[in-house]
VEXDREN-2710 file (C-alpha; in Angstrom, 1 decimal):
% VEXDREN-2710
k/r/px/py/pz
1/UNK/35.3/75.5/-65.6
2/UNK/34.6/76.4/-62.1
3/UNK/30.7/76.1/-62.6
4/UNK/31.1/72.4/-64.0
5/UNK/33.7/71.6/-61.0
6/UNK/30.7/73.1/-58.4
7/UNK/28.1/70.8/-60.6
8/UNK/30.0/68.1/-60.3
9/UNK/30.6/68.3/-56.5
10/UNK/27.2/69.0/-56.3
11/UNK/26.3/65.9/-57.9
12/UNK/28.7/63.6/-55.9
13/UNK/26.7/65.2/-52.7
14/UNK/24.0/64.4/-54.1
15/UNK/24.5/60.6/-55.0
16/UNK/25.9/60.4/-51.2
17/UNK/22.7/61.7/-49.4
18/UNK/20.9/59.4/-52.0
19/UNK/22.8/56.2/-51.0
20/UNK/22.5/57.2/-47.4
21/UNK/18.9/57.2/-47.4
22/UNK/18.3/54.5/-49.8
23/UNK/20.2/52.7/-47.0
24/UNK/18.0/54.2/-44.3
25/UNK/14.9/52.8/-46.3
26/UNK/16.4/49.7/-46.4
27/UNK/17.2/49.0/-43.0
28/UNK/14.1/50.5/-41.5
29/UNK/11.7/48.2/-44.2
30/UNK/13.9/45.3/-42.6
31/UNK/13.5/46.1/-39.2
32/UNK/9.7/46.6/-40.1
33/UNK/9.5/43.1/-41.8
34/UNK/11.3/41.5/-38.3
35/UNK/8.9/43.2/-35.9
36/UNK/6.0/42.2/-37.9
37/UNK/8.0/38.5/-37.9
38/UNK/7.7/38.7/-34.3
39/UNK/4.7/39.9/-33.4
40/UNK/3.0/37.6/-35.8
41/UNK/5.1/34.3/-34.2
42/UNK/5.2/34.8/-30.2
43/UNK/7.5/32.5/-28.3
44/UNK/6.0/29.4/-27.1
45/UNK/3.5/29.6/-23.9
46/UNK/5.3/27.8/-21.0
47/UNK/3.5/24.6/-21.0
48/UNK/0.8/23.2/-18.9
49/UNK/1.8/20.5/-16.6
50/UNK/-0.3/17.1/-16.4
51/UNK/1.6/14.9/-13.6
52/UNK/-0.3/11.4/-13.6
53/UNK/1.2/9.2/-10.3
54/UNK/-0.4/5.8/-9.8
55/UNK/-0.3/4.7/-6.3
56/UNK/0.7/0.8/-5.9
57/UNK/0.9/-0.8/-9.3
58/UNK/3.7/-3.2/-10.4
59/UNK/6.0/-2.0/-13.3
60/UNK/4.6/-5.2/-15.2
61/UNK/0.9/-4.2/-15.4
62/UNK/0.3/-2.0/-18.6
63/UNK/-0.8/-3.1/-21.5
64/UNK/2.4/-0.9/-23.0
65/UNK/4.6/-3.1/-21.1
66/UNK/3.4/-6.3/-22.4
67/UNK/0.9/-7.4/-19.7
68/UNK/-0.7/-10.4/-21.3
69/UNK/-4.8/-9.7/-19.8
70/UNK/-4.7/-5.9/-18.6
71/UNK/-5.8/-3.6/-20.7
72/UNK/-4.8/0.4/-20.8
73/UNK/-5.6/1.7/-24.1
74/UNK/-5.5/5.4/-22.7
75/UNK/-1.9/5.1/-21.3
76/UNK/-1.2/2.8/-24.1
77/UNK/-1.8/5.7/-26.4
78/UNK/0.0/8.3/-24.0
79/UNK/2.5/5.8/-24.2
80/UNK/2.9/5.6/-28.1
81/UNK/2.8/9.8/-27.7
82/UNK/5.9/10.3/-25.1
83/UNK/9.3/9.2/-24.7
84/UNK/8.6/6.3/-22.7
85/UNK/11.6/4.9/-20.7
86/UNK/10.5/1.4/-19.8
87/UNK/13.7/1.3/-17.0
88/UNK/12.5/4.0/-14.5
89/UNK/12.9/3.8/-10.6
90/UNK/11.2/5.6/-7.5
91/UNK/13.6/6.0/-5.0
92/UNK/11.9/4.7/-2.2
93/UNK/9.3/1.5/-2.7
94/UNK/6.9/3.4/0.3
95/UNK/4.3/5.7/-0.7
96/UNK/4.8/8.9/1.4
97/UNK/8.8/9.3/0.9
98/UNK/8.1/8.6/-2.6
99/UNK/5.8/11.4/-3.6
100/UNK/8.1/13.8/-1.4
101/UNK/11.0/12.9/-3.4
102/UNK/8.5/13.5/-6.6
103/UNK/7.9/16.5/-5.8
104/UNK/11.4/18.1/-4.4
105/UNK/13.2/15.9/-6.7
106/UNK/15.7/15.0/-3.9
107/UNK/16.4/11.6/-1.8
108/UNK/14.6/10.7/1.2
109/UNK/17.6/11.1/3.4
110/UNK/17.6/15.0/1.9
111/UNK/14.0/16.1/2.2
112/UNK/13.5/14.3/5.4
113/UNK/10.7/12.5/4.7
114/UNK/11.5/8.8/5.1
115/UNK/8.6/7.0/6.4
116/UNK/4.9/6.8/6.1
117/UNK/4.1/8.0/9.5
118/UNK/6.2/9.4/12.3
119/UNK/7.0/7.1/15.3
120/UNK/4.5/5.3/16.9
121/UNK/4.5/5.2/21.1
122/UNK/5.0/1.0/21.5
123/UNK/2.0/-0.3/22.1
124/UNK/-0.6/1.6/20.8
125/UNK/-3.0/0.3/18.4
126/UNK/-2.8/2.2/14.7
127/UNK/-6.4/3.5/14.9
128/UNK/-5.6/5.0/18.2
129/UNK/-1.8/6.8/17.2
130/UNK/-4.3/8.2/14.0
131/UNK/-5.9/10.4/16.9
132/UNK/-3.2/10.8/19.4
133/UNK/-1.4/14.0/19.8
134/UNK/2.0/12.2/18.9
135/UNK/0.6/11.4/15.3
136/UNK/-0.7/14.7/14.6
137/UNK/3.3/16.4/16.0
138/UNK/4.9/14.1/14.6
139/UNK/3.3/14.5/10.9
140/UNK/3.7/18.7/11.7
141/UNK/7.3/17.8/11.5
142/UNK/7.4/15.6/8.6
143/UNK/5.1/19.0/7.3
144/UNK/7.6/21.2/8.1
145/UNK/10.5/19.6/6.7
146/UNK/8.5/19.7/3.1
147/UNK/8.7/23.5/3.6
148/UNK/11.9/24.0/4.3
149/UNK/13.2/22.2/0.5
150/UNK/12.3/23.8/-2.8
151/UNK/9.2/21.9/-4.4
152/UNK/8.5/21.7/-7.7
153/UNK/4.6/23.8/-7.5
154/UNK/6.1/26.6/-5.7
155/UNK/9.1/27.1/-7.7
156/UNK/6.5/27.4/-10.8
157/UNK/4.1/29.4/-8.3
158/UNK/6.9/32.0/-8.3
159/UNK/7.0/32.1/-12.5
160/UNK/3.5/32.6/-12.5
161/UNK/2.1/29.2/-12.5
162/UNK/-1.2/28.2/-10.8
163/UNK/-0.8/24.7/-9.3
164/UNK/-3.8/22.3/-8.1
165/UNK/-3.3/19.0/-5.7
166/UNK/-5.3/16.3/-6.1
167/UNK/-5.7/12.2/-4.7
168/UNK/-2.9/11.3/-2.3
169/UNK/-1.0/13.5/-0.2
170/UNK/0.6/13.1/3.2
171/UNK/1.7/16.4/4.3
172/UNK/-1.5/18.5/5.8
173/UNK/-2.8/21.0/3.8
174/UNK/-1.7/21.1/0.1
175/UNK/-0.4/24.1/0.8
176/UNK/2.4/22.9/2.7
177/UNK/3.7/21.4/-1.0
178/UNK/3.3/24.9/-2.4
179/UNK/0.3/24.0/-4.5
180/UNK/-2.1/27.3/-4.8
181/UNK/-5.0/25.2/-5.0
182/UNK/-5.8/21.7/-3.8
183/UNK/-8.2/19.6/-2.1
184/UNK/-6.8/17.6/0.9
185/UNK/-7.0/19.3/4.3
186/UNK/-4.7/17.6/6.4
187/UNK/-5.7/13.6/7.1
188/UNK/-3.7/11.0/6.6
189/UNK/-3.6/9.6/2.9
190/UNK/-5.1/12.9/1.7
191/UNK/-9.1/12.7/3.2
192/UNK/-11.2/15.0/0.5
193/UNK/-8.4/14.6/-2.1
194/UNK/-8.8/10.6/-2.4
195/UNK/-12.4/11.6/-4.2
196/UNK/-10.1/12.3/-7.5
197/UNK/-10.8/9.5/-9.9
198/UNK/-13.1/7.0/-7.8
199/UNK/-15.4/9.7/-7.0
200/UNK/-15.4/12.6/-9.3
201/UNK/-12.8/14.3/-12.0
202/UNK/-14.7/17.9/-11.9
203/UNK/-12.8/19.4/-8.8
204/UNK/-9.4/19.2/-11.8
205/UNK/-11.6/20.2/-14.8
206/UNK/-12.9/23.4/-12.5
207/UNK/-9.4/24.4/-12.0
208/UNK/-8.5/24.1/-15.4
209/UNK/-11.0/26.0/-16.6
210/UNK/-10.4/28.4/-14.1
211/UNK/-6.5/29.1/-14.6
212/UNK/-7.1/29.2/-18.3
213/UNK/-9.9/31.8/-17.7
214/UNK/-6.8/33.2/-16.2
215/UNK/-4.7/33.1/-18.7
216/UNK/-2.1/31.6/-16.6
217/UNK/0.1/28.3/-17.0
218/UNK/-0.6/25.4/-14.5
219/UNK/0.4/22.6/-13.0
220/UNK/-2.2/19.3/-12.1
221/UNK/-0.9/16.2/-9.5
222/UNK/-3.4/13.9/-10.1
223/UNK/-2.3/11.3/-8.0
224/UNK/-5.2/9.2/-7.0
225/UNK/-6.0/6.3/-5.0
226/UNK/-5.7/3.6/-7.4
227/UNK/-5.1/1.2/-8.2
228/UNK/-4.7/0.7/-4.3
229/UNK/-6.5/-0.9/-2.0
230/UNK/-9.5/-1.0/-1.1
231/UNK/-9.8/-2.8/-4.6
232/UNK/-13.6/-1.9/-5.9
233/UNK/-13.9/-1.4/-9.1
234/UNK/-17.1/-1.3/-10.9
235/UNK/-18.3/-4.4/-11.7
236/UNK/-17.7/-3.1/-15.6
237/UNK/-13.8/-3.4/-15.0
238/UNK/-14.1/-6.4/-12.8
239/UNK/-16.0/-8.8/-15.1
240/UNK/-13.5/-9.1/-17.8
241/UNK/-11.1/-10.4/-15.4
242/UNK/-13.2/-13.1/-13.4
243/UNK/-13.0/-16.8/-14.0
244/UNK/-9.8/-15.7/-15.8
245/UNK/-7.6/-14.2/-12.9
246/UNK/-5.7/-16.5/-11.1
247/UNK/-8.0/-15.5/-7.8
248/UNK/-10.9/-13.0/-7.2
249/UNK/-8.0/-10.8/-5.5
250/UNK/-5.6/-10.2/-8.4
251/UNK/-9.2/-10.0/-10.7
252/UNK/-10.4/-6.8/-8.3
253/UNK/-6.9/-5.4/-8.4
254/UNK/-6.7/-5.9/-12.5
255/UNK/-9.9/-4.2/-12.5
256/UNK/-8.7/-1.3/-10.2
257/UNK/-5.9/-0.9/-13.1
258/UNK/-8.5/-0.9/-16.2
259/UNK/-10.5/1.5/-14.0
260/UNK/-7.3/4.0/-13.4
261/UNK/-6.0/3.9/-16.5
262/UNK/-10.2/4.9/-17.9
263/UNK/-9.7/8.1/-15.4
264/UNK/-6.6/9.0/-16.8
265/UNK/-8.5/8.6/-20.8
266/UNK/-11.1/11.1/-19.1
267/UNK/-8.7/13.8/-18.1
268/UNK/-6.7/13.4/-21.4
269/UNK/-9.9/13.6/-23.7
270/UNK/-11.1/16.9/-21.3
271/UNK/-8.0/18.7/-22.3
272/UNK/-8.6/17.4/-25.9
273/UNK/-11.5/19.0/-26.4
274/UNK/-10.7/22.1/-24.8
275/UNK/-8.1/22.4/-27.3
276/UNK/-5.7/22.4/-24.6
277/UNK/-3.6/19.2/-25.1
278/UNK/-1.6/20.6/-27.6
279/UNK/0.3/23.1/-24.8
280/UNK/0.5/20.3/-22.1
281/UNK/3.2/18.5/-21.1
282/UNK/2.2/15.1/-19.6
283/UNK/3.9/13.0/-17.3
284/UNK/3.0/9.5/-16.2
285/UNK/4.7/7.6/-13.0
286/UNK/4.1/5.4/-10.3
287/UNK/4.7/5.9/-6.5
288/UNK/5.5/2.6/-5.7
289/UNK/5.4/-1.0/-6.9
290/UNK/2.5/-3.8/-6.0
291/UNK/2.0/-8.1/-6.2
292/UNK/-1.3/-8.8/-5.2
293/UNK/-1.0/-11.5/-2.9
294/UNK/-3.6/-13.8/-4.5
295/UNK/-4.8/-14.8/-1.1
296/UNK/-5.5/-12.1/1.1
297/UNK/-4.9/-9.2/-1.9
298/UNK/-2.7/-7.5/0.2
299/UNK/0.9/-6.8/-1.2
300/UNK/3.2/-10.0/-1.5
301/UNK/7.2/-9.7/-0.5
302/UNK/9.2/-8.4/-3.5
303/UNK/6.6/-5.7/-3.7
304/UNK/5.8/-2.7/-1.6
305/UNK/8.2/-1.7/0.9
306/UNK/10.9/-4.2/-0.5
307/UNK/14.0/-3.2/-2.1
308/UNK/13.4/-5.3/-5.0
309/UNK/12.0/-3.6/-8.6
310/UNK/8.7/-5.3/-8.1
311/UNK/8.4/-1.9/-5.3
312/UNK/10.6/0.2/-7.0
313/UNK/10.0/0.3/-10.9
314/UNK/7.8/2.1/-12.8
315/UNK/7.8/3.5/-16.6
316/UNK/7.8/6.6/-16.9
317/UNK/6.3/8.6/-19.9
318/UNK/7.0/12.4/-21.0
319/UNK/5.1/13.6/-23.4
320/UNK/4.1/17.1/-25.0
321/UNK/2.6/17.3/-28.2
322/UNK/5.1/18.4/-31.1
323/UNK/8.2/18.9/-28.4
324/UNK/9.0/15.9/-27.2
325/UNK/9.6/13.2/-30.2
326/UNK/8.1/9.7/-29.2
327/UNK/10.4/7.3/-28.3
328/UNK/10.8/3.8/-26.7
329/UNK/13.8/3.8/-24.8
330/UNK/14.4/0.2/-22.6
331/UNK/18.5/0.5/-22.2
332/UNK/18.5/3.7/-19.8
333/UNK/17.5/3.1/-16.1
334/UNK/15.9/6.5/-14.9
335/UNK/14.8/7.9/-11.8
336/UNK/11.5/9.8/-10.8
337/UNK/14.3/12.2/-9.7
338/UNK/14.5/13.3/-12.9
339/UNK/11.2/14.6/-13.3
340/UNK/12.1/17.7/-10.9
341/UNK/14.4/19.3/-13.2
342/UNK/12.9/17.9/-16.3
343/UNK/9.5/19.5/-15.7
344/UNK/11.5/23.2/-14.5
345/UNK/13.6/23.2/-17.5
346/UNK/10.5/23.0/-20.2
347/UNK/9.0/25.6/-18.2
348/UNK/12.0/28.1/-18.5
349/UNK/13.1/27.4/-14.6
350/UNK/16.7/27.3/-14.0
351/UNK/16.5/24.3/-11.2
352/UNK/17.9/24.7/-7.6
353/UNK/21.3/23.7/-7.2
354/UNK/22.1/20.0/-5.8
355/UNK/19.3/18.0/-7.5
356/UNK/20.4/14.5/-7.8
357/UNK/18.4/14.3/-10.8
358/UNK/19.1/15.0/-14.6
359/UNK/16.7/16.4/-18.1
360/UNK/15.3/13.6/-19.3
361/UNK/14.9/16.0/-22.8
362/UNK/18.1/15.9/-22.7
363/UNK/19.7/13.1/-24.6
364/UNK/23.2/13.5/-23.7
365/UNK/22.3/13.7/-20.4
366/UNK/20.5/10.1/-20.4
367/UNK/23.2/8.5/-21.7
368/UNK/25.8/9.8/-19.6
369/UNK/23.9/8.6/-16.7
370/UNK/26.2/6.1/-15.3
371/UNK/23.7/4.4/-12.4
372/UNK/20.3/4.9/-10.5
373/UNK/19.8/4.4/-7.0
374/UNK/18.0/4.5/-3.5
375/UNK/17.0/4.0/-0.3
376/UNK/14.3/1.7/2.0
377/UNK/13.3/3.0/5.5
378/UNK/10.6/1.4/7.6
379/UNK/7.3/2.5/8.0
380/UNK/6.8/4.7/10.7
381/UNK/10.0/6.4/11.6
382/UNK/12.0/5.6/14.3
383/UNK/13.7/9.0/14.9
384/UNK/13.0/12.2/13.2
385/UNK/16.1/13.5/14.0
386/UNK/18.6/10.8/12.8
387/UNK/17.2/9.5/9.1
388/UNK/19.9/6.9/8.8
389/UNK/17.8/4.9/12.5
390/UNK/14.6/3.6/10.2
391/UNK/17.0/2.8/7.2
392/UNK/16.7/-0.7/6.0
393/UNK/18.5/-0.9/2.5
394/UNK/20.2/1.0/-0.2
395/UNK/20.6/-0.3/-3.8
396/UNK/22.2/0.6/-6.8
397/UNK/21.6/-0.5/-10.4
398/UNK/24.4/0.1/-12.8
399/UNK/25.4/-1.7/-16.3
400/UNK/22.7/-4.0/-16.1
401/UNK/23.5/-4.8/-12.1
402/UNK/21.8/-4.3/-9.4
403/UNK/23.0/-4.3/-5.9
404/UNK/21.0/-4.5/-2.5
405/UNK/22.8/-3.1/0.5
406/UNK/21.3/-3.9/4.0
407/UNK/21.4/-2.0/7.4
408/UNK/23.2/-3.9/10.2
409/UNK/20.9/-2.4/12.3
410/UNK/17.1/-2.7/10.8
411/UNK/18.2/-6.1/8.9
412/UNK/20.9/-7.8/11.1
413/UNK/20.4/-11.2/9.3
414/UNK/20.2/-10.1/5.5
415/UNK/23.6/-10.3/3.5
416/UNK/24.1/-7.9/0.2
417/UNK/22.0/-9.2/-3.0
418/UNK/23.4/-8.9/-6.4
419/UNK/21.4/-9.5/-9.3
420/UNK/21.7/-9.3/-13.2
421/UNK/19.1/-7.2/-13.6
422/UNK/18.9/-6.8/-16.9
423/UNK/18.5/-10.2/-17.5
424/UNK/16.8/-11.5/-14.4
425/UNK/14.3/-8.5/-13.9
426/UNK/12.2/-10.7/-10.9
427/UNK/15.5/-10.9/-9.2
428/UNK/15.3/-14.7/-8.7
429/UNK/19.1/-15.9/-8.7
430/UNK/21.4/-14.1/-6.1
431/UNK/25.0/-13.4/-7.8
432/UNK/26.5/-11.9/-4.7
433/UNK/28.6/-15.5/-3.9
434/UNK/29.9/-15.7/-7.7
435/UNK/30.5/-12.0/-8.8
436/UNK/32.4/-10.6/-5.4
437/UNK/34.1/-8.0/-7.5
438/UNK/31.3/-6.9/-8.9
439/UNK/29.6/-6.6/-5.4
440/UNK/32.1/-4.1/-4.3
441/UNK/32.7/-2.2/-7.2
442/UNK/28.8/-1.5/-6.5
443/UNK/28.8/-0.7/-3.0
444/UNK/31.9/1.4/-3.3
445/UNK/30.1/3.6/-5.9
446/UNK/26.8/3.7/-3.3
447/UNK/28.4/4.5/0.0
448/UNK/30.9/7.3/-0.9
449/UNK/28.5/10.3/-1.4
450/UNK/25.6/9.1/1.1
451/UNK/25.6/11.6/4.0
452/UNK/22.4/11.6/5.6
453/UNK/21.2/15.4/6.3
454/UNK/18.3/16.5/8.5
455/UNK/16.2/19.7/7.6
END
């Protein structure tokens, strides 16, 4: 009896050990299976960054956005590719404060860098300030102030990023943005870096190459000279549009559209055939609004450096192949604001703390968006130590309103605009005398955070 007791406990030990290590088995096949899971799917590469500015071109002219004659079949099809908000604003309707709020993803007022050039001595003759010693200070600051904010190539510098600078750019040498790799020295506009697009594309396809060589992610501003003035394009671009313009200066500046929107078909078919379009997230936005003045072709008013949307709307497109679903989305205004934290989020950057600006990937976000806004200041500064001296106007756009707020000071005649804007997009009839309610509702909600802060 005692024998078949021991057998039997010896049996039950037995069965024990055997579930145990069946068990054993078991878990280590799974944790095999998992880790060959893993290392046969990696996470997804942090994405390239394409960031496409064009520099004065009205909201209007795109053959995405229903221009009747201009024709952009290679932003067209970016277009049809990306969630395309059709409602975007720059902040600022002047070039230089523009792209600095682009790239910092903060107001004018908060960066510092209101104006297109620092204050002229009165009485000297622009060619002259170019080469004084107050222009080239003056612009040191404006430099200086760039370095002190958090910009969107050196926050991706610091994650490994390689970063190149191309066309326009204000502030000295790219590396004052934090780009690793550029081409503009330190001239005003951006002097070897305005050869992007009317010159050459190779100096962006080099770096490519190279940071891919590399194996490293990158960022690419490729914000070139056009369509601005001077308007040549090649007579390729301009035939279509003469005899059929309504003058030979809106036909050059159509054809300086046709011929951006062909650079922009060049850089997307490069990164097609490389095979590296699938991995790049593309952005498209413009710096500031123009009307060709079908006279002289410079800007008309309502344009550049006004406060109305033909200065300070622009589309803007997001787009990355298999992330971002294409979408047309004309309710939501939008701000090139957005783009800062946007563009750090798909990379896997927290963003600093403070941004203004909200995820455009993020749908909740959009539509809790309650208004847009910004802020005019004159061309050259008038004090680099008090930003509120060259301000001009605010304005706000919320549920389908839009309010322009001027400066007693810069504009002592204008009174507050108010337009409908959602129905009246050309802002031609003035609501401010028949909606006063409205009027202060609006300028309630754009005075109480605005506290102008120097660097």
């Amino acid at each position: 009896m005692d024998r078949i007791q021991r057998r039997s406990t010896e049996l039950s030990s037995f069965r024990r050990h055997l579930r145990a290590t069946t068990s054993a088995l078991l878990l280590f096949s799974w944790l095999l299976s998992t880790c060959s899971e893993a290392w046969a799917s990696p996470a997804p590469k942090r994405p390239n960054i394409l960031l496409i500015v064009s520099d004065d071109q009205a909201w209007t002219d795109h053959g995405f956005m229903g221009h009747p004659s201009i024709r952009t079949p290679h932003l067209d099809r970016l277009a049809s590719r990306s969630l395309c908000f059709t409602r975007g604003y720059v902040p600022s309707s002047l070039c230089c404060p523009s792209l600095a709020s682009l790239i910092t993803g903060r107001y004018p007022h908060q960066h510092g860098v209101v104006c297109n050039d620092p204050p002229r001595p009165a009485g000297l003759p622009s060619a002259e300030f170019y080469r004084s010693n107050a222009y080239r200070s003056g612009r040191e600051r404006l430099s200086s102030f760039l370095e002190q904010t958090p910009t969107l190539p050196r926050l991706l510098r610091d994650q490994g990023y390689l970063s190149f600078q191309s066309g326009k750019w204000w502030q000295n040498h790219y590396s004052r943005g934090g780009f690793t790799h550029g081409m503009t020295r330190g001239d005003r506009h951006g002097d070897a870096g305005l050869e992007i697009g009317r010159v050459t594309m190779k100096p962006i396809e080099d770096f490519v190459e190279m940071a891919e060589r590399e194996d490293r992610p990158w960022l690419v501003w490729y914000a070139p000279m056009m369509p601005h003035d001077p308007h040549t394009p090649p007579e390729r671009f301009l035939a279509r549009h003469r005899g059929t313009a309504p003058s030979l200066p809106i036909a050059k500046y159509r054809g300086m559209v046709e011929w951006f929107d062909d650079t922009c078909g060049q850089l997307l078919d490069f990164l097609e055939k490389r095979g590296s379009a699938e991995n790049t997230l593309v952005v498209f936005v413009t710096d500031n609004g123009w009307i060709t003045d079908p006279q002289t072709g410079r800007y008309a008013p309502k344009s550049k450096q006004s406060p109305y949307d033909g200065g300070l709307r622009t589309p803007i497109l997001v787009g990355w192949p298999g992330r971002v679903k294409p979408q047309r989305d004309e309710t939501h205004a939008v701000s090139s604001l957005d783009l800062m934290p946007t563009l750090l989020r798909a990379a896997g950057v927290k963003p600093p703390d403070g941004l203004p600006g909200i995820n455009l990937l993020d749908p909740k976000a959009v539509r809790r968006r309650a208004s847009v806004s910004g802020e005019c200041f004159t061309h050259d500064a008038v004090n680099l130590d008090r930003p509120e001296s060259g301000l001009r106007w605010r304005w706000i756009v919320r549920d389908g309103w839009k309010l322009i707020l001027p400066t007693a000071w810069n504009e002592p005649t204008a009174k507050p605009e108010l337009y409908r804007i959602i129905d009246d997009p050309l802002e031609q009839t003035d609501l401010a005398a028949q909606h006063p309610q409205q009027l202060r509702r609006l300028r309630q909600e754009l005075e109480k955070d605005w506290k102008p802060a120097w660097p």
